[in-house]
C-alpha positions as CSV (number, residue, x, y, z in Angstrom):
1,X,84.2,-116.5,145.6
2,X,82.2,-119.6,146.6
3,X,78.7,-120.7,146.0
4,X,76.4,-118.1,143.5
5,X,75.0,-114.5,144.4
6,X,71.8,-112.6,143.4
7,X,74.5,-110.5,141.7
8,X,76.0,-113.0,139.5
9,X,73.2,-114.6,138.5
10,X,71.8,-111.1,137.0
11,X,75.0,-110.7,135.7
12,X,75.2,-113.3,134.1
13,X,71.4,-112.8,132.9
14,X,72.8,-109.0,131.2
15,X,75.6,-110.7,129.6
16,X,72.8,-113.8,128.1
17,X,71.7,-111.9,124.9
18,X,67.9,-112.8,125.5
19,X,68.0,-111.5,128.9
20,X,69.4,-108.0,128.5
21,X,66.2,-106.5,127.6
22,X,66.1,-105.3,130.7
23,X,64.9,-108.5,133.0
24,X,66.6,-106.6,136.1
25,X,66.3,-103.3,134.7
26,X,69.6,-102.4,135.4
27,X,72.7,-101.7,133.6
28,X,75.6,-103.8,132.9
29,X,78.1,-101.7,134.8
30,X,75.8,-101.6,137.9
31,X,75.2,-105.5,137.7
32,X,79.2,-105.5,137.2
33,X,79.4,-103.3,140.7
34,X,77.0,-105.3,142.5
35,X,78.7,-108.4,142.2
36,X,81.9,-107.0,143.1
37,X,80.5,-105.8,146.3
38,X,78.7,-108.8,147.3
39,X,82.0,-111.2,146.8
40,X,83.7,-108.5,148.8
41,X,81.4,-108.1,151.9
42,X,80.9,-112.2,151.6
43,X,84.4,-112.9,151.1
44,X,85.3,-115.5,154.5
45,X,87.4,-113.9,156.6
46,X,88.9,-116.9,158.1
47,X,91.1,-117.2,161.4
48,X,92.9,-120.1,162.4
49,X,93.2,-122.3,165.5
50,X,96.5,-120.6,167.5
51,X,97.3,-124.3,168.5
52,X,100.8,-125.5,167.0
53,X,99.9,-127.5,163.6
54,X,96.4,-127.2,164.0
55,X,94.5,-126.5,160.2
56,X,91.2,-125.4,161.8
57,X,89.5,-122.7,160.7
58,X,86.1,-120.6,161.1
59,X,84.7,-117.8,159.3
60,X,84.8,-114.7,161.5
61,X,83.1,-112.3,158.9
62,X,80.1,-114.8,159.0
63,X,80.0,-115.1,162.9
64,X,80.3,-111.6,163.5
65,X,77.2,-110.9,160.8
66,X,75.0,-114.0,161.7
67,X,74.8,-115.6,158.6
68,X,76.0,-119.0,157.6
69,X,79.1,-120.3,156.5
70,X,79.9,-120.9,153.3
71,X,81.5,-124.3,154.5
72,X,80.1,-126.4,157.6
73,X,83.4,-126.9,158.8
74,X,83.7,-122.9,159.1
75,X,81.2,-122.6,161.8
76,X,82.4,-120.4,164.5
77,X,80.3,-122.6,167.5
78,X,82.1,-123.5,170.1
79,X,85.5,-121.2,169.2
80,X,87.0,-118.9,172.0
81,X,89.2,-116.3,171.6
82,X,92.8,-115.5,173.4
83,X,93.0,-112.2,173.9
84,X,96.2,-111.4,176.1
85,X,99.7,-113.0,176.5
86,X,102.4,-113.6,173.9
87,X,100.1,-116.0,172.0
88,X,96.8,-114.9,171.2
89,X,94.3,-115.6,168.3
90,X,91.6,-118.0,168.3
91,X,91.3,-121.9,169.7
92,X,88.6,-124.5,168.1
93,X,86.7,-126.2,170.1
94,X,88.6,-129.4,169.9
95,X,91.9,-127.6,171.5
96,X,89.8,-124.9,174.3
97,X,90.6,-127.6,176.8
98,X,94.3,-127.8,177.0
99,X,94.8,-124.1,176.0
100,X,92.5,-123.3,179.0
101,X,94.9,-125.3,181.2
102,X,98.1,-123.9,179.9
103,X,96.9,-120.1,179.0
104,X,100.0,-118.1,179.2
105,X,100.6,-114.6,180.8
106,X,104.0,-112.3,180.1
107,X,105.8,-111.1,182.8
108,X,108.2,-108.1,182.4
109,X,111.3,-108.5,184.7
110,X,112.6,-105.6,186.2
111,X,116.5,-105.3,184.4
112,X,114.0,-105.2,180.6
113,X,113.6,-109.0,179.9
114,X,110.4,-110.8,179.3
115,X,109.2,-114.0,180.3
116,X,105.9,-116.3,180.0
117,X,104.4,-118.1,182.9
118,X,102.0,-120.8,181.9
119,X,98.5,-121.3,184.1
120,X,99.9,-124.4,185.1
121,X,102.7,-122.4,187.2
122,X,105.3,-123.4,184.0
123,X,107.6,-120.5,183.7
124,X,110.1,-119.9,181.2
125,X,114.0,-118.6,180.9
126,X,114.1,-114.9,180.6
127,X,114.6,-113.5,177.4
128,X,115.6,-110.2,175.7
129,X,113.6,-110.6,172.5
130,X,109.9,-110.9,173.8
131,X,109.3,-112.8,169.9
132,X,110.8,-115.7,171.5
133,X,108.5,-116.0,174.2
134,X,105.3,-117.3,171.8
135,X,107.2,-120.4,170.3
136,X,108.7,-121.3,173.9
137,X,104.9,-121.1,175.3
138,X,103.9,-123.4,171.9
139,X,106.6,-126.0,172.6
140,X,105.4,-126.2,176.4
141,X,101.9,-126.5,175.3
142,X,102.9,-129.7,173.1
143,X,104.9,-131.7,175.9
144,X,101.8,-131.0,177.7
145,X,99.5,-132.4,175.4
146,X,102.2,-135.0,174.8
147,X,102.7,-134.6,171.0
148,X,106.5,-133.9,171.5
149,X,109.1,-135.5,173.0
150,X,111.5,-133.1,175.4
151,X,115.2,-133.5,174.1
152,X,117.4,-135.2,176.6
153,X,120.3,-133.1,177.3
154,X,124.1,-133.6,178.5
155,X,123.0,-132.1,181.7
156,X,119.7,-134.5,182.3
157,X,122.0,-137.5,180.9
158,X,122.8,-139.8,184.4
159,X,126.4,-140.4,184.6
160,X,129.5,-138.1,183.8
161,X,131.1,-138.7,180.2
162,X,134.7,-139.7,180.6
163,X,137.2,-137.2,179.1
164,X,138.4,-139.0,176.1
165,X,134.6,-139.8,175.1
166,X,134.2,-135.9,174.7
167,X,133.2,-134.9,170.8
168,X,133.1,-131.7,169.6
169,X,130.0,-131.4,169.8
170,X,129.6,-132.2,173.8
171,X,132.0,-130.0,174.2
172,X,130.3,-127.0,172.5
173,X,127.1,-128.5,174.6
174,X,129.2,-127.8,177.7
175,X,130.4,-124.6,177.1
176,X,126.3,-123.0,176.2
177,X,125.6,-124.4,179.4
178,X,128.6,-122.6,181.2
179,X,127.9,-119.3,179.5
180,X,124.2,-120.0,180.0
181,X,125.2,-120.1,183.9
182,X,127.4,-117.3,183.6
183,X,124.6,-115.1,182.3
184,X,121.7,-116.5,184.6
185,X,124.2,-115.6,187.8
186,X,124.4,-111.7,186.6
187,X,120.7,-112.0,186.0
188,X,119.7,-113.1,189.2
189,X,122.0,-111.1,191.0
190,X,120.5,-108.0,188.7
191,X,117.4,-108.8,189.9
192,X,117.9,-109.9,193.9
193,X,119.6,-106.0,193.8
194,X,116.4,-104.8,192.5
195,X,114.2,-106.6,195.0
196,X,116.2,-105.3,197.8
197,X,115.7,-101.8,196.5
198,X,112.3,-102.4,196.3
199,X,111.9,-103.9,199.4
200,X,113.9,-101.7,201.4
201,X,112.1,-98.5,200.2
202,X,108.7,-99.8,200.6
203,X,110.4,-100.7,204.5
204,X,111.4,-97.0,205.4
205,X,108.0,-95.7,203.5
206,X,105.8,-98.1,205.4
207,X,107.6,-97.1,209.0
208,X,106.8,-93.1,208.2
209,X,103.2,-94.2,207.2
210,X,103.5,-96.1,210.9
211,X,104.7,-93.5,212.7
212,X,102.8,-90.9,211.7
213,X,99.6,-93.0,212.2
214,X,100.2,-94.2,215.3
215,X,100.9,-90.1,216.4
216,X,97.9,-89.6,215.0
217,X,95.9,-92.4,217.2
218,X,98.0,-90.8,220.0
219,X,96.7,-87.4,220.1
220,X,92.9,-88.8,219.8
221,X,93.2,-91.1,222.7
222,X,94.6,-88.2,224.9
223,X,91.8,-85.4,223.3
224,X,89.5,-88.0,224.8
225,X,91.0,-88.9,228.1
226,X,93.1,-85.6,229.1
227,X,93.1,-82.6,227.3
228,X,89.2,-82.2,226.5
229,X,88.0,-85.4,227.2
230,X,86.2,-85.2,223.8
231,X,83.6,-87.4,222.8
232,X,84.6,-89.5,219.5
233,X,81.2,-90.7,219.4
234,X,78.9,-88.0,218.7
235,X,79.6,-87.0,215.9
236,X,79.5,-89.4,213.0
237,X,82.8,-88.5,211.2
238,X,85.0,-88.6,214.4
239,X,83.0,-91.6,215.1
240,X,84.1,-92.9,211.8
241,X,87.9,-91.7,211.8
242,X,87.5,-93.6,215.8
243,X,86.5,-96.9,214.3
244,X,88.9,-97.0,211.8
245,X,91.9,-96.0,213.3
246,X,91.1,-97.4,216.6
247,X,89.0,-99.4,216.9
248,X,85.8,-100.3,218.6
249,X,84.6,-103.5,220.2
250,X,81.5,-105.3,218.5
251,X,79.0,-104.2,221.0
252,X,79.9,-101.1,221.4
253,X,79.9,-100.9,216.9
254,X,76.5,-102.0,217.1
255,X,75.4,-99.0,219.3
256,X,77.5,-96.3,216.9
257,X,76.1,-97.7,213.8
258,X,72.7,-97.6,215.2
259,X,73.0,-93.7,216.5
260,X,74.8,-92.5,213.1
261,X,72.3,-95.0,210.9
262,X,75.7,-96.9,209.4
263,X,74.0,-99.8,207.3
264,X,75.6,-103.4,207.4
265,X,77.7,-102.1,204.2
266,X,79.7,-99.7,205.9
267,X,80.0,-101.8,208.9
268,X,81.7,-104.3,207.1
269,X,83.9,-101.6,205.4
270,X,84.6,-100.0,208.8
271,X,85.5,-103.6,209.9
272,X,88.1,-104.1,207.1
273,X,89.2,-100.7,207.1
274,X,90.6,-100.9,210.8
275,X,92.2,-104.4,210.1
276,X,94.1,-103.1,207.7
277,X,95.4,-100.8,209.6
278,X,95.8,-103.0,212.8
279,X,99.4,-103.9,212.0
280,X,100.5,-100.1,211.8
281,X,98.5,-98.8,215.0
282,X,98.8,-101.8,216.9
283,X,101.9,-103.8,216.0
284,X,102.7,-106.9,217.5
285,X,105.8,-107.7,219.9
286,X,108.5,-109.1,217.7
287,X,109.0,-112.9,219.4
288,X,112.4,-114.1,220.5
C-alpha cells in the first residue's frame, strides 16, 4: 500500500480509544472493509517497458481511471502500447523510437513454421517453436540500437582454418552449420513445392475466369452488332455491365453517366472496375 487513505486514517481513528465514540459513526469491521477495498482498487497495476533490460514502468490502473500516480515516475504520458507480433506489451517513451522502427510482424510459413520479420525488412530463420521467435526479434532490436555486439562466427571468420588447427569445438561449429544446411535445403524445397502448387492452381483458375469472361464480352459485342443489334446503352444496368466489362471511351462515359445520373463516385469505380478486368478481356500479345 503506498501513501494514506480516508480509510486508514478512520481506521486508525476506531482503533485510537478517544476516537471510537463514534467520530465516523461507523463500525470497526466496516472501517476494517473499507480500507481493504480502497488498497485493492488503488493497488498500481504496473506494466513494464517490453524493451530488453529496460526497468521502466507506469501505472496502468491509474491511467486507465484518471487519477495520479502514486509515484511520478509511474506516469503513463507518453507510453504506447504493442499490440500484435511475437512481442507485445508496453514501450516508454524513451524506447517508442527504435521499437517504432523495428516493430515486428509473424509470419506463418506454409510447411507449420513461424517466423518474424522486423519493419526494417529484417527477417528471421524459420522456426518450429513460435516461443523462440520473441527473443530472436529482442536480440535484433539490440544490434540495432547497438547495445550488443553480433558474435563472429567460423563461417563470417575471413580465411579457411588449416586442418590440424581444427579443435573440438570448430569442429562441432562445422557440423551445426552442415545440419543447419541440410535442414534449410528440405525447407526450401518444402516450400518452392508449395509455391508452385499455389501458383499453378491460381494459373488454371485464373484462365477459366478468362475464358469465361471473355465468352461473355463475346456474346454482348455480337447481341449489339448481329443478332439484335441491342442497345447497351439504354438501360443503366447493361450500360453498367458495358462499361465494366468493355469498356467505353471517356467521351462517350461522360454522355452515359450523364443519361443514367452516375455521380463522379461510380465513375471512378466503373473506371477501376474495367481495368481490372482489362488483362482478362483484353490480354496483351505475349512479345518474342
Amino acid at each position: 500500500m503506498i501513501g494514506s487513505t480516508a480509510a486508514w486514517d478512520r481506521l486508525l481513528d476506531l482503533i485510537d480509544v478517544t476516537k471510537a465514540s463514534g467520530v465516523h459513526n461507523m463500525s470497526p469491521e466496516t472501517a476494517i472493509a473499507d480500507a481493504i477495498r480502497e488498497s485493492v482498487v488503488n493497488a498500481p497495476s504496473l506494466r513494464t517497458c517490453l524493451y530488453p533490460g529496460c526497468l521502466h514502468q507506469y501505472d496502468h490502473a491509474a491511467c486507465m481511471t484518471g487519477r495520479t500516480p502514486d509515484r511520478s515516475e509511474w506516469s503513463g504520458q507518453g507510453w504506447r502500447m504493442v499490440n500484435r507480433g511475437p512481442s507485445t506489451g508496453s514501450v516508454c517513451p524513451e524506447h517508442v523510437d527504435i521499437v517504432t522502427q523495428h516493430l515486428p510482424r509473424t509470419v506463418d510459413l506454409p510447411n507449420g513454421r513461424w517466423m518474424v520479420a522486423c519493419a526494417c525488412d529484417w527477417m528471421s530463420r524459420p522456426q518450429t517453436y513460435g516461443g523462440l521467435l520473441r527473443p530472436l526479434w529482442q536480440e535484433h532490436l539490440l544490434l540495432a540500437a547497438g547495445e550488443l555486439q553480433a558474435p563472429v562466427t567460423l563461417a563470417e571468420t575471413p580465411g579457411r582454418l588449416p586442418l590440424g588447427e581444427h579443435t573440438e569445438a570448430t569442429l562441432t561449429e562445422l557440423y551445426e552449420a552442415l545440419e543447419d544446411t541440410e535442414h534449410d535445403r528440405a525447407e526450401t524445397r518444402e516450400a518452392a513445392q508449395a509455391m508452385y502448387k499455389s501458383w499453378d492452381w491460381h494459373r488454371h483458375a485464373l484462365g477459366g475466369v478468362s475464358r469465361a469472361v471473355v465468352a461473355v464480352c463475346n456474346m454482348m459485342r455480337t447481341s449489339a452488332d448481329f443478332l439484335d443489334h441491342r442497345d447497351w446503352t439504354v438501360d443503366r444496368i447493361d450500360a453498367y455491365l458495358w462499361a465494366v466489362l468493355i469498356g467505353f471511351d471517356d467521351d462517350r462515359l461522360k454522355e452515359i453517366a450523364a443519361r443514367h445520373r452516375w455521380n463522379e463516385h461510380r465513375i471512378k469505380y466503373v473506371r477501376e472496375m474495367h481495368a481490372l478486368l482489362a488483362p482478362v478481356t483484353d490480354p496483351q500479345p505475349k512479345e518474342d
